[in-house]
BALOBA-1460 file (C-alpha; in Angstrom, 3 decimals):
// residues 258
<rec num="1" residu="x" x="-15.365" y="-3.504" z="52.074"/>
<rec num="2" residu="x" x="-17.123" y="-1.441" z="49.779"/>
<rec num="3" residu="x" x="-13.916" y="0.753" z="48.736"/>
<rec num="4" residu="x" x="-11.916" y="-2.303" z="48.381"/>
<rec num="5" residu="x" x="-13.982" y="-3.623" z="45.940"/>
<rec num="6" residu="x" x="-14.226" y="-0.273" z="44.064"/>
<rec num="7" residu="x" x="-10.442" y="-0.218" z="44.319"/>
<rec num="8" residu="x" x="-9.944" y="-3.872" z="42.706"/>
<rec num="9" residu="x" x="-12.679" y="-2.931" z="39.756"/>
<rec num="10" residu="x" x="-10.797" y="0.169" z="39.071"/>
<rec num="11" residu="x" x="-7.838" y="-1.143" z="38.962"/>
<rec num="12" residu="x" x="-9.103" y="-3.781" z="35.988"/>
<rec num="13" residu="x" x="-10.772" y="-0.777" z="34.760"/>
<rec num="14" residu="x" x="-7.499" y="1.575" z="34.409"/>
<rec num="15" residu="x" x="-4.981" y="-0.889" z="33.465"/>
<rec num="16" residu="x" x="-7.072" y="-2.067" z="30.304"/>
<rec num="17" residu="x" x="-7.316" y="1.885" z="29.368"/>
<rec num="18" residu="x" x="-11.114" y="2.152" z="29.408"/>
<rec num="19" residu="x" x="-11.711" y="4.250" z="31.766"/>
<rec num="20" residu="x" x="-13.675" y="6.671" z="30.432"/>
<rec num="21" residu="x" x="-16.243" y="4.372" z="29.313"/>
<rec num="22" residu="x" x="-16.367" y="2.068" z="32.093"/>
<rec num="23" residu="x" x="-15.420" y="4.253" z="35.706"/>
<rec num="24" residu="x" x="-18.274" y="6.479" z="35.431"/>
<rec num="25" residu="x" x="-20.685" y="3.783" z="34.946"/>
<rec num="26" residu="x" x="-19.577" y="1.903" z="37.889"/>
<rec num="27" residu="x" x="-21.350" y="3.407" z="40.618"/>
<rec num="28" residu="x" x="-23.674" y="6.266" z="39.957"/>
<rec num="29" residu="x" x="-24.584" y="7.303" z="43.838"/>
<rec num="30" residu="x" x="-23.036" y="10.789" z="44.081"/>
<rec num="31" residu="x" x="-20.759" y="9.293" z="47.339"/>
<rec num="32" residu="x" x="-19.097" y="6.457" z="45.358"/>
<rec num="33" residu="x" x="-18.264" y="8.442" z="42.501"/>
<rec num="34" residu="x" x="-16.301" y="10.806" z="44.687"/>
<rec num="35" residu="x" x="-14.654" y="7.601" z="46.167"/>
<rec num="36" residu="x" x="-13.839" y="6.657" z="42.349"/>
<rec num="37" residu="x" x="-12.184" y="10.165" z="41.362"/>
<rec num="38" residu="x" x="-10.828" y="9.842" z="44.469"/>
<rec num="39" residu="x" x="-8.471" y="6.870" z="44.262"/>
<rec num="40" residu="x" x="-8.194" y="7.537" z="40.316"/>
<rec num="41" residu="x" x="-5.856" y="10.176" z="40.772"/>
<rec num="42" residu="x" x="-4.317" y="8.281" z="43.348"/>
<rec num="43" residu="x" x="-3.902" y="6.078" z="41.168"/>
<rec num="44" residu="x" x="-2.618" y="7.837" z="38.056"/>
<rec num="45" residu="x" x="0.190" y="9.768" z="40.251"/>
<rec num="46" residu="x" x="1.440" y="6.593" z="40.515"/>
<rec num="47" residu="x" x="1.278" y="5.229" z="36.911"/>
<rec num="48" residu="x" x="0.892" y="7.843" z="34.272"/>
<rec num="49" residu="x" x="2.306" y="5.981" z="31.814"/>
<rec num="50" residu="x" x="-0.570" y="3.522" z="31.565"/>
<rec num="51" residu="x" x="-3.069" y="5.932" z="30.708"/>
<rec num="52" residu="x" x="-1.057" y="7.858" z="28.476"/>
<rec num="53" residu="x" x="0.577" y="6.312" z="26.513"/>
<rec num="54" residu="x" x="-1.900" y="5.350" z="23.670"/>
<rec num="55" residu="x" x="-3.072" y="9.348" z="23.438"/>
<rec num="56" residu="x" x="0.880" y="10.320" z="22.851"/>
<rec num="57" residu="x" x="1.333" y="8.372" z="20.610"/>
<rec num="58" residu="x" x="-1.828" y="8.862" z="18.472"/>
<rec num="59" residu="x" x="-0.980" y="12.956" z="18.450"/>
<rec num="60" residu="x" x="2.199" y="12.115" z="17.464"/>
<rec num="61" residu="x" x="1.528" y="9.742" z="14.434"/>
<rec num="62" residu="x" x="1.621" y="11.460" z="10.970"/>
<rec num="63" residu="x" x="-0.177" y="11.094" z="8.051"/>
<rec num="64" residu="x" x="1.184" y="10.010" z="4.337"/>
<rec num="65" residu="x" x="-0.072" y="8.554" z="1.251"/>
<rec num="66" residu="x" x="1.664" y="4.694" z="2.749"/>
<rec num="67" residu="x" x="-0.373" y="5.095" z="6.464"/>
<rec num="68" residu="x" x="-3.955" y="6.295" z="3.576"/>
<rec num="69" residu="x" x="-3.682" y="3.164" z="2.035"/>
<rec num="70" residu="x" x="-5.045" y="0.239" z="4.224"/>
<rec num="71" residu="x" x="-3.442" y="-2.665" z="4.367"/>
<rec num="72" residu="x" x="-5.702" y="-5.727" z="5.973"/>
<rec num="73" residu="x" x="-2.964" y="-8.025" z="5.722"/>
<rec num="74" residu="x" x="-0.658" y="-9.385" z="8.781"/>
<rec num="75" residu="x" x="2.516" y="-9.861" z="9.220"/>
<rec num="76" residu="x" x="1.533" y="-12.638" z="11.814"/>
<rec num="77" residu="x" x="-0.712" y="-14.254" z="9.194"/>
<rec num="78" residu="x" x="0.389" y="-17.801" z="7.403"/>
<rec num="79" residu="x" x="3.011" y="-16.631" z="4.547"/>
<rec num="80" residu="x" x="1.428" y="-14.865" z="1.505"/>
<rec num="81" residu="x" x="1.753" y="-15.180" z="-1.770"/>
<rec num="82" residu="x" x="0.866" y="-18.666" z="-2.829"/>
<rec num="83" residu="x" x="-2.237" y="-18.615" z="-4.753"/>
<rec num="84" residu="x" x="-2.531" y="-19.418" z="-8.008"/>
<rec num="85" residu="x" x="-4.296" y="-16.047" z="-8.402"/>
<rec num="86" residu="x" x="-1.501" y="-14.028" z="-6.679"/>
<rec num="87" residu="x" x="0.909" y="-15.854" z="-9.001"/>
<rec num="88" residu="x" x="-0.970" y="-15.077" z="-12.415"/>
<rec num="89" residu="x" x="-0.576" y="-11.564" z="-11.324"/>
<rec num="90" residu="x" x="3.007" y="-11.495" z="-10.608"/>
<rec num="91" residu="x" x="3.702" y="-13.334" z="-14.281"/>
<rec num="92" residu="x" x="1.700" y="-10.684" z="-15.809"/>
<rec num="93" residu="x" x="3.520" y="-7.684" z="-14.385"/>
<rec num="94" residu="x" x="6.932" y="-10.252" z="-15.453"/>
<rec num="95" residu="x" x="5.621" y="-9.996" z="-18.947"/>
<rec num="96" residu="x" x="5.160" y="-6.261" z="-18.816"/>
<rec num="97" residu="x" x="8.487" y="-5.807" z="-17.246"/>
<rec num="98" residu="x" x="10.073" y="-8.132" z="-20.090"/>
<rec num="99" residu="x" x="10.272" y="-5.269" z="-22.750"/>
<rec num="100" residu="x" x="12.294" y="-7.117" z="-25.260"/>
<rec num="101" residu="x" x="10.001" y="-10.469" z="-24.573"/>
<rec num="102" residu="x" x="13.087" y="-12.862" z="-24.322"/>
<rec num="103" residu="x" x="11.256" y="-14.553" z="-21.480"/>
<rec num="104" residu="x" x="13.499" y="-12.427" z="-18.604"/>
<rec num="105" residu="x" x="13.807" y="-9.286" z="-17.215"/>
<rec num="106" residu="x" x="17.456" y="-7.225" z="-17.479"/>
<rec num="107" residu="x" x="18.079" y="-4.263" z="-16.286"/>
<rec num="108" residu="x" x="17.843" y="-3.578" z="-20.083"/>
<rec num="109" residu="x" x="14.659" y="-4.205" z="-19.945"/>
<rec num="110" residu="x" x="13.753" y="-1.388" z="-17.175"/>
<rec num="111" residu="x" x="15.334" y="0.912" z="-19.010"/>
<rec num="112" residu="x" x="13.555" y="0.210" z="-22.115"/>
<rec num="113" residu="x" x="10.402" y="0.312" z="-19.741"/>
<rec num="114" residu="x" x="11.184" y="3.984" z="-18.317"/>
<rec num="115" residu="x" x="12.056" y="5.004" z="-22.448"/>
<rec num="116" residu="x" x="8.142" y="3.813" z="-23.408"/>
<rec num="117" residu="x" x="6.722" y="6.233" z="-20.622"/>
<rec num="118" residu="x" x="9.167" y="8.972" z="-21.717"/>
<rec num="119" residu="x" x="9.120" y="8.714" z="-25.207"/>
<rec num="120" residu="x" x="5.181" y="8.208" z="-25.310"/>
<rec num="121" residu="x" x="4.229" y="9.876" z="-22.446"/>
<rec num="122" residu="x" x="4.532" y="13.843" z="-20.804"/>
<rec num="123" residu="x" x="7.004" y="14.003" z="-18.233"/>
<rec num="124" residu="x" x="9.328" y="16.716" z="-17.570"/>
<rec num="125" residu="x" x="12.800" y="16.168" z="-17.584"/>
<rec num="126" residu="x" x="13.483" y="16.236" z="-13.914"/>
<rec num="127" residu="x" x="10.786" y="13.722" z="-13.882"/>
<rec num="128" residu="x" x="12.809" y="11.849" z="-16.110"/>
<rec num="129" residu="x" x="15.668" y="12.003" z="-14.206"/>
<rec num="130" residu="x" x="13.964" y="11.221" z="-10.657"/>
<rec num="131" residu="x" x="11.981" y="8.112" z="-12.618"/>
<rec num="132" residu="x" x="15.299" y="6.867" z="-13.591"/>
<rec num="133" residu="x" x="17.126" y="6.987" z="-10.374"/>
<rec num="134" residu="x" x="13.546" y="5.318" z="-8.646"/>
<rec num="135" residu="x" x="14.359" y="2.930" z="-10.969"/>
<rec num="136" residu="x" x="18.066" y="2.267" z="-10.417"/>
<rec num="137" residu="x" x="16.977" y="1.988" z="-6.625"/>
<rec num="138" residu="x" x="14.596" y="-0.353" z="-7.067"/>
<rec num="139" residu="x" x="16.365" y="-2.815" z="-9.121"/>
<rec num="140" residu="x" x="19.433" y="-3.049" z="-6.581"/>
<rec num="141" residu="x" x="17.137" y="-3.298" z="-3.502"/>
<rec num="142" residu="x" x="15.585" y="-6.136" z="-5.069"/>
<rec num="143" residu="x" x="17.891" y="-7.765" z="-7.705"/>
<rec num="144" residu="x" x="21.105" y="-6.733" z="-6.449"/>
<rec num="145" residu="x" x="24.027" y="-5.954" z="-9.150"/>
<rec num="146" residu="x" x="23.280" y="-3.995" z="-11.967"/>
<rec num="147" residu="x" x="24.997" y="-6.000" z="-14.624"/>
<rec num="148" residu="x" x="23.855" y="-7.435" z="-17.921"/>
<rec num="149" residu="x" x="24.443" y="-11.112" z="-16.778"/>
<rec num="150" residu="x" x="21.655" y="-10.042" z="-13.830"/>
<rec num="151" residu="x" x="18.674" y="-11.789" z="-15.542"/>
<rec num="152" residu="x" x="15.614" y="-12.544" z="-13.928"/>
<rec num="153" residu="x" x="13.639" y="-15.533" z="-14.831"/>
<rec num="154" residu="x" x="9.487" y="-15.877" z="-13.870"/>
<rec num="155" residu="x" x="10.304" y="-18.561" z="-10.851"/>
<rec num="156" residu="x" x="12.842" y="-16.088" z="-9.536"/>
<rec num="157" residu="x" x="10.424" y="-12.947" z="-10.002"/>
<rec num="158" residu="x" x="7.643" y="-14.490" z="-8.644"/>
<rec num="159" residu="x" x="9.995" y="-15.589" z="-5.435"/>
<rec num="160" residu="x" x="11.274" y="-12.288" z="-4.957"/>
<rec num="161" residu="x" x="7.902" y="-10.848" z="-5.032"/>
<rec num="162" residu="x" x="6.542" y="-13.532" z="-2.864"/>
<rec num="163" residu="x" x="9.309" y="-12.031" z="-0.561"/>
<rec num="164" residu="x" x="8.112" y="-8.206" z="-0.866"/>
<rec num="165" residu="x" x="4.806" y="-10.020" z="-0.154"/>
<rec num="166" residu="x" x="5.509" y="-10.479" z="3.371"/>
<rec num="167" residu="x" x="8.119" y="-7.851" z="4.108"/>
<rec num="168" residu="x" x="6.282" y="-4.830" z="5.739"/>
<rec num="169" residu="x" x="9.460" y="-2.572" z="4.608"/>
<rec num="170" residu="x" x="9.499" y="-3.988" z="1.579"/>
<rec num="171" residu="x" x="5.677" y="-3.624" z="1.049"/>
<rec num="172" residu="x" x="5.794" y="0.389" z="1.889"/>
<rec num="173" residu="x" x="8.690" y="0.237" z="-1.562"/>
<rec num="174" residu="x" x="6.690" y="-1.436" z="-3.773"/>
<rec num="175" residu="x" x="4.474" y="1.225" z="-5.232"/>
<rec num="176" residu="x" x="7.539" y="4.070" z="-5.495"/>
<rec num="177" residu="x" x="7.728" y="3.662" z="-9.438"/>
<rec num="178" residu="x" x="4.037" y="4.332" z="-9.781"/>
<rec num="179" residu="x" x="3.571" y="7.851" z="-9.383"/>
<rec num="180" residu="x" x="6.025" y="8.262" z="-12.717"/>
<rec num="181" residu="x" x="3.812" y="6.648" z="-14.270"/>
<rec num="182" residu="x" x="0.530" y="8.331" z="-13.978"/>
<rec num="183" residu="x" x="2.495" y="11.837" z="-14.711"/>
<rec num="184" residu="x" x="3.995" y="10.294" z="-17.679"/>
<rec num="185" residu="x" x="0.401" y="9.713" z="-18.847"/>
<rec num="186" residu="x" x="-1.522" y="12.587" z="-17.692"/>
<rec num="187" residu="x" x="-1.040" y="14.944" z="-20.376"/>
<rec num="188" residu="x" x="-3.049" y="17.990" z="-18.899"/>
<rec num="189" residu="x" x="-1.233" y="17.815" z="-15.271"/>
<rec num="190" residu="x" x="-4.644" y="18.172" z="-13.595"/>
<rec num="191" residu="x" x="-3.881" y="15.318" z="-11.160"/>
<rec num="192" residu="x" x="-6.747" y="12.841" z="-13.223"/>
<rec num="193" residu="x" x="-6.321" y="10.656" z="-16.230"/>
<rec num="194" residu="x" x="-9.436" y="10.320" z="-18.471"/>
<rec num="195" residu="x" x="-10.175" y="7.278" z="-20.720"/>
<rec num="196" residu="x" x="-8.044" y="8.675" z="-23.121"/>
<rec num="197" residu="x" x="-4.760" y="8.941" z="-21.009"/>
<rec num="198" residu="x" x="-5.280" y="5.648" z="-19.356"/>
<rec num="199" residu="x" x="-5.075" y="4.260" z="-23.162"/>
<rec num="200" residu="x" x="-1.792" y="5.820" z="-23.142"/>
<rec num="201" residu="x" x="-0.802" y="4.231" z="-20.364"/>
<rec num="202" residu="x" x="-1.570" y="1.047" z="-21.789"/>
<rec num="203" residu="x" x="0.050" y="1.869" z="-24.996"/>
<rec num="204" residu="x" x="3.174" y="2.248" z="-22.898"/>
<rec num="205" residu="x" x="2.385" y="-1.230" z="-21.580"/>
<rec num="206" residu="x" x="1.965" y="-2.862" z="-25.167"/>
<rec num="207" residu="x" x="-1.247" y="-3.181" z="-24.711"/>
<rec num="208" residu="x" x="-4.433" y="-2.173" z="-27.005"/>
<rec num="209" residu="x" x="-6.621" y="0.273" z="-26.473"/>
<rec num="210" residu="x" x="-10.054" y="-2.541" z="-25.961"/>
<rec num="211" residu="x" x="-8.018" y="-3.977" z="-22.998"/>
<rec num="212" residu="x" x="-7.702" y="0.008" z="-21.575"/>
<rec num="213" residu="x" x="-11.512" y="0.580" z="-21.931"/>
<rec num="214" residu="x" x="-12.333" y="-2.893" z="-20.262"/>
<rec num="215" residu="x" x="-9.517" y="-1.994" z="-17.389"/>
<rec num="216" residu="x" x="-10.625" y="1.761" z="-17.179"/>
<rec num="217" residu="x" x="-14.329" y="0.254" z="-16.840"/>
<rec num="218" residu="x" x="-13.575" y="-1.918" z="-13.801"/>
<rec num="219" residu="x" x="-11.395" y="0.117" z="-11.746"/>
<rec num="220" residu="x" x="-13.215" y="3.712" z="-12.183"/>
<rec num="221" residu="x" x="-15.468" y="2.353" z="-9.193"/>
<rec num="222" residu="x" x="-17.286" y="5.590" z="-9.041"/>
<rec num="223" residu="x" x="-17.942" y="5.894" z="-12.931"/>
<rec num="224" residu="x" x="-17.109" y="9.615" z="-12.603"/>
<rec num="225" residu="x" x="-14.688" y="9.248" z="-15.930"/>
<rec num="226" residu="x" x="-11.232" y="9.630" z="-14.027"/>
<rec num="227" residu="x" x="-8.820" y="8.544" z="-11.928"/>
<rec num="228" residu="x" x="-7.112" y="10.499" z="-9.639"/>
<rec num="229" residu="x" x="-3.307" y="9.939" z="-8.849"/>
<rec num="230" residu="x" x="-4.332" y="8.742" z="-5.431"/>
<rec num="231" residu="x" x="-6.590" y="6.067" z="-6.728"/>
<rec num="232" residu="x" x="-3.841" y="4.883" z="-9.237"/>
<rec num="233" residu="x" x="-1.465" y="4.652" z="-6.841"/>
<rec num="234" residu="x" x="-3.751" y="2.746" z="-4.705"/>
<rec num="235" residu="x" x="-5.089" y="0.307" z="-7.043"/>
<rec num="236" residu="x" x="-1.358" y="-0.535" z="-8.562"/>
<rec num="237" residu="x" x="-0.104" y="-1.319" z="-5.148"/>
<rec num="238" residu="x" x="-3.097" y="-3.530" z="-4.175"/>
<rec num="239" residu="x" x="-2.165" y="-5.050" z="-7.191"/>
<rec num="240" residu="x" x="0.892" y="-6.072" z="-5.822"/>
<rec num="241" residu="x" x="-0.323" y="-6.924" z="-2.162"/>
<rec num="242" residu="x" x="-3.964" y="-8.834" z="-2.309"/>
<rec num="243" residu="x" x="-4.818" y="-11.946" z="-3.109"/>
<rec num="244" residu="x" x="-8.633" y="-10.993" z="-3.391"/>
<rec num="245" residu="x" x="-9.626" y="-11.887" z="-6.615"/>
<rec num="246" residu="x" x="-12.871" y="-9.728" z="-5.852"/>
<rec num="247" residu="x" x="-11.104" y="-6.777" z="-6.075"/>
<rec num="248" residu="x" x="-11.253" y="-4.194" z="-9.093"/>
<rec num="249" residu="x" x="-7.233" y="-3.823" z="-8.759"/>
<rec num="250" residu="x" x="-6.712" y="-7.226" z="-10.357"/>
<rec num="251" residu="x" x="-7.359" y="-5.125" z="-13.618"/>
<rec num="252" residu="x" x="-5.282" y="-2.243" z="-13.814"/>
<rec num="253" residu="x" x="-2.205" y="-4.128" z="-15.549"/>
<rec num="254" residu="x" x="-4.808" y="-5.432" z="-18.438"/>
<rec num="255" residu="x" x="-5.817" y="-9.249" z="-18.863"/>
<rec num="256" residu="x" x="-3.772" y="-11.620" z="-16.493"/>
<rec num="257" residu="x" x="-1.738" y="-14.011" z="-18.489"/>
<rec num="258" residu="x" x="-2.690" y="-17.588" z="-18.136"/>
C-alpha cells in the first residue's frame, strides 16, 4: 500500500517537473527514499521527455539585446494601445516624424529625418548607408509602397502603431532605427552620450536645448551624467511599447504634444 501511494505522489511530483524540490522531501526514512529513486528511474526510462525538456531548451536559448529588454506585456492581454496616454505619445513621435510639418508623414519626410542626423550628427558613411536602407525597410513593412502619394495622416499612424502594439514580431522591429541614432549623436564613439550630445540629439529632433536638459534629467535614472547605447535603446523602445505613464521613457522624445 505504502509503494502505491509513493508511486501515485511521484507521479504528480514528476509530471509537474518539480522533482527536485519536492521527491526528496517526501519521505526521509532511508528505506523509502530508496523506494523513491527506485521507481524514479523507472519512471524516467519511460518518459524522458517530461523531465527534459524545459533544461534543453533553456541551454539552448540565446541571448540578444531584444530577449535583455523585458517586456511585461501579453500577447493574451485585452488589446493595447488605447489610452489617451499611449496616444499622446504616438502623436508626438507623428510630429517628429513630420519633418516638413504639413500635418503628414511622406516618405519625404524620413528622408529629411535621416539628412538631420547626418548632416548634424557623426556617423560614418557606411552608417549612413545602413541607416538609410533601415529606413527604406521600415517604411515598406509598415506603410507599404514607397511613393509620394503614400501619406500618412495622425489617425492612420496612430492605427498602425496601435497594430505594432500588439504584434510580438512587429514589437522586436520597432526599435531597429534607434541605434543610428545614438551613433549619429555620440561624437566621441565611446558608447555614452553626455548632456551635451543628447542636446544634439534633440537638435536633430527640432527641439531646444531646455527640453534636452529636462529629458536628459528624467531618464539618466542613475544621475551618473550618461547614457549608454543600451539604455537609449531601451528607453526609446519602451517608449513605443508601455502605457505606464510612471515610467522615465515617456521623456526621451521631449514634451508630449497635447
Amino acid at each position: 500500500m505504502t509503494t502505491i501511494l509513493l508511486q501515485t505522489g511521484l507521479r504528480f511530483i514528476i509530471s509537474n517537473k518539480c522533482f527536485e524540490k519536492m521527491a526528496l522531501l517526501y519521505c526521509k526514512i532511508p528505506q523509502k527514499q530508496n523506494t523513491i529513486q527506485s521507481y524514479c528511474k523507472q519512471y524516467y526510462k519511460y518518459v524522458p521527455e517530461t523531465y527534459n525538456t524545459k533544461n534543453v531548451h533553456q541551454i539552448s536559448t540565446s541571448i540578444s539585446l531584444n530577449e535583455q529588454i523585458i517586456d511585461n506585456d501579453s500577447d493574451n492581454e485585452q488589446e493595447k494601445g488605447q489610452s489617451i496616454f499611449w496616444r499622446r505619445k504616438m502623436r508626438t513621435l507623428h510630429s517628429h516624424l513630420d519633418v516638413n510639418k504639413d500635418g503628414i508623414i511622406s516618405y519625404d519626410d524620413f528622408m529629411l529625418f535621416r539628412k538631420r542626423f547626418c548632416d548634424l550628427g557623426h556617423l560614418t558613411l557606411e552608417a549612413k548607408v545602413e541607416f538609410k536602407k533601415v529606413l527604406n525597410e521600415m517604411w515598406e513593412e509598415q506603410w507599404g509602397e514607397i511613393s509620394p502619394y503614400n501619406l500618412i495622416c495622425v489617425e492612420k499612424y496612430l492605427e498602425k502603431m496601435q497594430h505594432v502594439l500588439n504584434d510580438s514580431s512587429l514589437k522586436k522591429k520597432c526599435h531597429h532605427f534607434l541605434p543610428f541614432l545614438f551613433k549619429a549623436v555620440d561624437k566621441d564613439h565611446n558608447g555614452e552620450i553626455s548632456i551635451q550630445e543628447y542636446k544634439l540629439f534633440f537638435q536633430c529632433l527640432g527641439l531646444t536645448h531646455d527640453d534636452a536638459i529636462i529629458s536628459f534629467s528624467h531618464i539618466d535614472i542613475n544621475d551618473d551624467g550618461k547614457i549608454s547605447s543600451k539604455e537609449f535603446i531601451i528607453l526609446g523602445r519602451e517608449f513605443f511599447l508601455t502605457e505606464d505613464p510612471t515610467k522615465p521613457s515617456k521623456y526621451f522624445w521631449g514634451p508630449l504634444i497635447d
